[in-house]
N, CA, C and O of each residue as an XYZ file, in Angstrom:
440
protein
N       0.836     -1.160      0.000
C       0.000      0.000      0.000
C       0.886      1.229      0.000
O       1.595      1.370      0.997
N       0.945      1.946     -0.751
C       1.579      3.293     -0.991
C       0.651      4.508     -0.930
O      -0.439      4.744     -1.452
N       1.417      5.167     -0.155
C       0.695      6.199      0.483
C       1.462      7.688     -0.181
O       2.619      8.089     -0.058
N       0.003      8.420     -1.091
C       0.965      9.273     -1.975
C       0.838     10.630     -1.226
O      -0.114     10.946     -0.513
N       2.174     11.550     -1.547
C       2.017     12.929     -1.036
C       0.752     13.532     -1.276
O       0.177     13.181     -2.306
N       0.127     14.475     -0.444
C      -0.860     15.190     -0.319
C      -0.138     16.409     -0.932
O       0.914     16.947     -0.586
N      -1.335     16.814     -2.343
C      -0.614     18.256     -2.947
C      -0.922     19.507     -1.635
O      -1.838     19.562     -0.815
N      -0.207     20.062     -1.771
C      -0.315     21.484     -1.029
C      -1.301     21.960     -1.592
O      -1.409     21.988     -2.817
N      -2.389     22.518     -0.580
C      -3.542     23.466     -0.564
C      -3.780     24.602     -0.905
O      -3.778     25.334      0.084
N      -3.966     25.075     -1.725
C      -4.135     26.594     -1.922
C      -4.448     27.167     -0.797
O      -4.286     26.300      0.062
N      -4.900     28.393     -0.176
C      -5.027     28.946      0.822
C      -6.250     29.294      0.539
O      -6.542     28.639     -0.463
N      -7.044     29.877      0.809
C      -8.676     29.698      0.511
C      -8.531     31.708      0.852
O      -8.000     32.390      1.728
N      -9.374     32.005     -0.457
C      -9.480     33.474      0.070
C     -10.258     33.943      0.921
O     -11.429     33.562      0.916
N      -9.871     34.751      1.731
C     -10.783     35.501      2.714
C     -11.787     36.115      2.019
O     -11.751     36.900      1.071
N     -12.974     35.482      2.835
C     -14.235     35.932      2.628
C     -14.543     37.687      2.954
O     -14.092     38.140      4.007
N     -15.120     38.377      2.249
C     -15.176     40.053      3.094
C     -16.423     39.560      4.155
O     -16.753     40.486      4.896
N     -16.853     38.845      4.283
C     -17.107     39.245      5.438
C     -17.012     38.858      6.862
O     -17.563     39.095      7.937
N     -15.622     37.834      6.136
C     -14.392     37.439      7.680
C     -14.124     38.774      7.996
O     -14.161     38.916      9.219
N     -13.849     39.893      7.356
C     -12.985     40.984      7.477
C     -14.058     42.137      8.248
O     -13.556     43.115      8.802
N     -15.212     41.988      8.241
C     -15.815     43.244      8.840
C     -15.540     43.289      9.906
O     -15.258     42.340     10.638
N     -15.590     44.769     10.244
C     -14.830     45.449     11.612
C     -16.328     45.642     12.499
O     -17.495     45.686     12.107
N     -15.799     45.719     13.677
C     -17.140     45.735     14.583
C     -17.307     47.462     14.793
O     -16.323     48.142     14.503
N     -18.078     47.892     15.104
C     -18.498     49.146     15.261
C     -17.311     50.062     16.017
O     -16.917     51.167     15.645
N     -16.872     49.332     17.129
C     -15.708     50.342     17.436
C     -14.675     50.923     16.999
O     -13.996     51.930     17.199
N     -14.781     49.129     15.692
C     -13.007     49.356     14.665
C     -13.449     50.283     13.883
O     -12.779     51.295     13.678
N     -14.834     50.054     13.237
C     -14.642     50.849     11.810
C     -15.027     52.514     12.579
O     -14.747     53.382     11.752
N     -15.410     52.945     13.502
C     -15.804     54.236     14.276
C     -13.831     54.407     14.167
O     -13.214     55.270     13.544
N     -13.476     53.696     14.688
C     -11.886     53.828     14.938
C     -10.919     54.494     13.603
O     -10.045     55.351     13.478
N     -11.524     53.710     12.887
C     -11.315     54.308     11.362
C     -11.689     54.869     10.764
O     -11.321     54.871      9.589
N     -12.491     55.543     11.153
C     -13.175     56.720     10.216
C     -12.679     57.354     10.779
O     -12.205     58.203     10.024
N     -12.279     57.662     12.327
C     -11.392     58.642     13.388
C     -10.504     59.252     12.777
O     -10.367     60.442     12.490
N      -9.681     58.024     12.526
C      -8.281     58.257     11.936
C      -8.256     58.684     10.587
O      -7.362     59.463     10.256
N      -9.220     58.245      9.620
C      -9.216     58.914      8.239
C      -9.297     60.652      8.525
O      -8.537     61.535      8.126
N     -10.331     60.724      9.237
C     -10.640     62.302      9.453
C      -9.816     63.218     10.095
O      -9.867     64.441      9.970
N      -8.913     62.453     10.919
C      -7.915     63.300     11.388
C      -6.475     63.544     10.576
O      -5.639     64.448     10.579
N      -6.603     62.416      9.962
C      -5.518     62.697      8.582
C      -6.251     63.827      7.793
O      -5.833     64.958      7.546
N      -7.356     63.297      7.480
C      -7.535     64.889      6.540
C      -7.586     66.164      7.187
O      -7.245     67.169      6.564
N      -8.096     66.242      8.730
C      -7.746     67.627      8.623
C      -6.113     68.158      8.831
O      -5.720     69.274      8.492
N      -5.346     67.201      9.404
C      -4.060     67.327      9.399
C      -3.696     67.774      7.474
O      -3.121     68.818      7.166
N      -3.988     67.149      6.850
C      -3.688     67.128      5.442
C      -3.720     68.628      5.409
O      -2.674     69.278      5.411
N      -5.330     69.385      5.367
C      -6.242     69.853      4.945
C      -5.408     71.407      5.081
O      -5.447     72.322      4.259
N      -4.630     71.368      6.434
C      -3.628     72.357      6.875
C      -2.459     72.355      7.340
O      -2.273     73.230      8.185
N      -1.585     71.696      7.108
C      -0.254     71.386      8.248
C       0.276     72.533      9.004
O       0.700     72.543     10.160
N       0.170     73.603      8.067
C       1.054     74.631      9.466
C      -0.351     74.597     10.248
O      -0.002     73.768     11.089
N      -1.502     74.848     10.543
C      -2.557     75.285     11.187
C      -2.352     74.017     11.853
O      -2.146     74.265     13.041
N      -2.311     72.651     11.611
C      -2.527     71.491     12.962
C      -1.299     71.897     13.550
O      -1.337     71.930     14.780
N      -0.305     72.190     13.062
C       1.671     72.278     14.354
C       0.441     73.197     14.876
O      -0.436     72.690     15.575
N       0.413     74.314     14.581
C       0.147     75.308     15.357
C      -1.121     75.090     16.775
O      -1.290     75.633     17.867
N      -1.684     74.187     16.133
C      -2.905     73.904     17.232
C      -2.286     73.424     17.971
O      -2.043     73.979     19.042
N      -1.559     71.575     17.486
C      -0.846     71.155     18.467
C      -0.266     71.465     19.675
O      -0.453     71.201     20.863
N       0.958     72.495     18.597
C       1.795     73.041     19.938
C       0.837     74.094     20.983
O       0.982     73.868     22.184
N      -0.233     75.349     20.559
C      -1.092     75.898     21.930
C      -1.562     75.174     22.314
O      -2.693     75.481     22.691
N      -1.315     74.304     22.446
C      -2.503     73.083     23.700
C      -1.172     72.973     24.911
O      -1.359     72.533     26.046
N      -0.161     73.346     24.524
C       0.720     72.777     26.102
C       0.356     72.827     27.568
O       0.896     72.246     28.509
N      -0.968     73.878     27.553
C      -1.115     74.031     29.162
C      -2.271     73.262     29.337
O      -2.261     72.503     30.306
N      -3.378     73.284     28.542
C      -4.238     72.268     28.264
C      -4.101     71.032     28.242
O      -4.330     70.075     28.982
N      -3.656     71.242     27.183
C      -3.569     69.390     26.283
C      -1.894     68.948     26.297
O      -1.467     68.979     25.143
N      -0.707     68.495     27.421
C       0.047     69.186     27.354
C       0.727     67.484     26.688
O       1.929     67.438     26.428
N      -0.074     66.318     26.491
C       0.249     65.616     25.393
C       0.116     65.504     24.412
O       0.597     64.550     23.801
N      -0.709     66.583     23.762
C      -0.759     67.209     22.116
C       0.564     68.157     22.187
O       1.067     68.354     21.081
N       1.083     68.651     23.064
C       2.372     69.137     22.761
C       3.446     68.680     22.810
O       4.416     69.025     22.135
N       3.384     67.681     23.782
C       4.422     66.622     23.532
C       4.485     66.019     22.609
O       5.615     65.565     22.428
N       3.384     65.629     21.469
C       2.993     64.922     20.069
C       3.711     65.717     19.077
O       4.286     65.159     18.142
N       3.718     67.449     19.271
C       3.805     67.948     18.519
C       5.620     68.156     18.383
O       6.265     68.634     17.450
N       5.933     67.782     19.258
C       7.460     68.407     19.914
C       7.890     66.943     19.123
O       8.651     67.057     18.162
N       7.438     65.634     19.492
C       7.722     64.750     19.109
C       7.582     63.815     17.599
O       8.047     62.688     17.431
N       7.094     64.331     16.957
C       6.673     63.686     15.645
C       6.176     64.665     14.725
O       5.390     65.592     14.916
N       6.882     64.226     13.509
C       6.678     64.867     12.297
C       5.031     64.911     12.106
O       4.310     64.016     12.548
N       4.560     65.998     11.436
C       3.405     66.321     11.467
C       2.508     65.539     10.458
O       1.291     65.715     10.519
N       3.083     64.610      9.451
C       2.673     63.673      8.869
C       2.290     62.480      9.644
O       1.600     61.629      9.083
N       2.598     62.345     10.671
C       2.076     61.559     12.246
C       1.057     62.012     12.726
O       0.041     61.320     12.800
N       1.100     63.130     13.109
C       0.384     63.331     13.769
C      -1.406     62.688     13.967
O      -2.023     62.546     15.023
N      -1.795     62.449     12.787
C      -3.232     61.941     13.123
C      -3.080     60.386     13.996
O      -3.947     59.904     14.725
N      -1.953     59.888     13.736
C      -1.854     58.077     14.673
C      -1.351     58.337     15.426
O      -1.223     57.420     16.236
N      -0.668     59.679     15.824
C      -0.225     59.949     17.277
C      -1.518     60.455     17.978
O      -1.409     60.065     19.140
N      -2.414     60.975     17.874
C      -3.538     61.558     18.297
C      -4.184     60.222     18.794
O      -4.444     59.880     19.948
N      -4.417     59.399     17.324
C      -5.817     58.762     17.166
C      -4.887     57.334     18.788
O      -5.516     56.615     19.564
N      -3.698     57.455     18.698
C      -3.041     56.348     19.695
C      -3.094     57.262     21.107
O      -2.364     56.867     22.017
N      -3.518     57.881     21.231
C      -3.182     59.059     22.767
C      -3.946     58.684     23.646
O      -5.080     58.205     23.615
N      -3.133     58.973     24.581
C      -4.037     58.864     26.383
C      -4.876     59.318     26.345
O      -5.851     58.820     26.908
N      -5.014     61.058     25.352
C      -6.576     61.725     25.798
C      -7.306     60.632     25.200
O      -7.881     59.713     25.782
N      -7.200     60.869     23.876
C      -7.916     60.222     22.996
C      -8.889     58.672     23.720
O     -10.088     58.486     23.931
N      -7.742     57.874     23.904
C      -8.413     56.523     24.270
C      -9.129     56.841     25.692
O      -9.997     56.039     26.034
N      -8.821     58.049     26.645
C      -9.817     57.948     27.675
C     -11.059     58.689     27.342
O     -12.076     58.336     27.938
N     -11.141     59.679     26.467
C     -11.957     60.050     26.108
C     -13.058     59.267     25.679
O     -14.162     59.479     26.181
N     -12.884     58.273     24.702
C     -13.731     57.445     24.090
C     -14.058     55.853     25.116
O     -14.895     54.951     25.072
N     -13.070     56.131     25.831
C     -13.419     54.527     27.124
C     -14.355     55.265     27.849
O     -15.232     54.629     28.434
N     -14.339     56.608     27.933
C     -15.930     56.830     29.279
C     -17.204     56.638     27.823
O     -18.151     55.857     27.906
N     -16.976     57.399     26.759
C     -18.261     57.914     25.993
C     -18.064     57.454     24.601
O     -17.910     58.362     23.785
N     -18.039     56.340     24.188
C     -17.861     56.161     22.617
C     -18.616     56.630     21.783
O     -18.251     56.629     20.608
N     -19.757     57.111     22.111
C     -19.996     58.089     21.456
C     -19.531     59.428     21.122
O     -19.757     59.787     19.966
N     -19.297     59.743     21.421
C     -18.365     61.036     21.326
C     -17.412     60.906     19.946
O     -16.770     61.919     19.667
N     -17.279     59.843     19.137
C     -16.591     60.015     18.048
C     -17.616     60.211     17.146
O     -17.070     60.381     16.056
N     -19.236     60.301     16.983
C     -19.574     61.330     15.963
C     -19.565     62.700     16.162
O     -19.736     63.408     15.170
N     -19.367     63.324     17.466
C     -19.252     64.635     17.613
C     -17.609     65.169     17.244
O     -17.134     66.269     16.963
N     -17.115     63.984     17.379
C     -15.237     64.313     16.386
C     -15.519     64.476     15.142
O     -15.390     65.562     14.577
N     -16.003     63.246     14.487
C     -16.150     63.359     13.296
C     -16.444     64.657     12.733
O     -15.856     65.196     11.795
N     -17.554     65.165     13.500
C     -18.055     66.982     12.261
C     -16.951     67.488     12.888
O     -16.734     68.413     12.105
N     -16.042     67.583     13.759
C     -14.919     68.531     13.726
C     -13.981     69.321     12.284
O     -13.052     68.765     11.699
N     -14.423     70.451     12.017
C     -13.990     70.928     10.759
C     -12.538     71.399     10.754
O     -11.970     72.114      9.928
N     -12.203     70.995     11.550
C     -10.410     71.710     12.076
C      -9.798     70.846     13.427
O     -10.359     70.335     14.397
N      -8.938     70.902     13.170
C      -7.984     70.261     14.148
C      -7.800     70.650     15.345
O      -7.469     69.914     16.275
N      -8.056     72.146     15.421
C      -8.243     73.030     16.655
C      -9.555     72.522     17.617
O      -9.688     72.075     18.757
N     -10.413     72.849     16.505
C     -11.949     72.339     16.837
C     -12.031     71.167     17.732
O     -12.201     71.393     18.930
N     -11.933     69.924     17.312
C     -10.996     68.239     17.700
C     -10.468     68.882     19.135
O     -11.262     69.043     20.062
N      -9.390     69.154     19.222
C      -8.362     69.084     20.532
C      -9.065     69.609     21.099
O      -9.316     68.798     21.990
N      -9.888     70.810     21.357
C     -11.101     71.436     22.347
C     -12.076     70.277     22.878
O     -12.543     70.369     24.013
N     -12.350     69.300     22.136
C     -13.569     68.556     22.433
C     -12.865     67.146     23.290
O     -13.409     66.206     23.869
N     -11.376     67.508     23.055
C     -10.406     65.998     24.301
C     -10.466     66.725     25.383
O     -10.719     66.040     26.374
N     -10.328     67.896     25.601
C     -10.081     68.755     27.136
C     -10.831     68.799     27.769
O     -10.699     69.385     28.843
C-alpha cells in the first residue's frame, strides 16, 4: 500500500465578510481617516494647534514636539486623551467626526 504525497492546498481566500470590523473598529477608522484629513487639509494650522494646547492638552504638545506632522493623526488617534476620552463615551466620536479643524478636535479631548 503506498501512500501518496498530499498536494499542497491553496489557501482559501478571505471571505469580506471574515474581514468586517465591529463598530468600534470601523468608528476607529473613520477617526483616523478624518484626522488625517484635517491634518492634510492644513499642516502649518494642525503644528500650530498642536503646539497651543501645552497648558491644556500638554500631550498634544508633547505629540507635537515629538513627531513629524505627517504623524500626527496616529499619534492623536493612539493618545491617552484620545483613548480615555472614548473609554468613558464612545460616542463622542460622531461629535469628532463633524470637527472641521484640528483646533476644533483638541477642544472637544479637554
Amino acid at each position: 500500500m503506498s501512500i501518496s504525497p498530499k498536494a499542497p492546498q491553496q489557501p482559501k481566500p478571505r471571505e469580506a465578510s471574515a474581514q468586517q470590523l465591529s463598530p468600534q473598529e470601523s468608528d476607529r477608522l473613520a477617526l483616523g481617516q478624518h484626522l488625517s484629513a484635517l491634518v492634510r487639509a492644513d499642516p502649518k494650522e494642525a503644528n500650530a494647534a498642536m503646539r497651543s494646547s501645552q497648558e491644556h492638552l500638554p500631550e498634544m504638545f508633547l505629540i507635537a514636539q515629538s513627531y513629524p506632522v505627517s504623524q500626527f493623526a496616529q499619534a492623536l488617534l493612539n493618545s491617552d486623551s484620545m483613548h480615555s476620552l472614548l473609554s468613558r463615551d464612545p460616542s463622542r466620536v460622531k461629535e469628532l467626526l463633524q470637527a472641521s479643524d484640528l483646533r476644533s478636535l483638541l477642544e472637544m479631548l479637554g
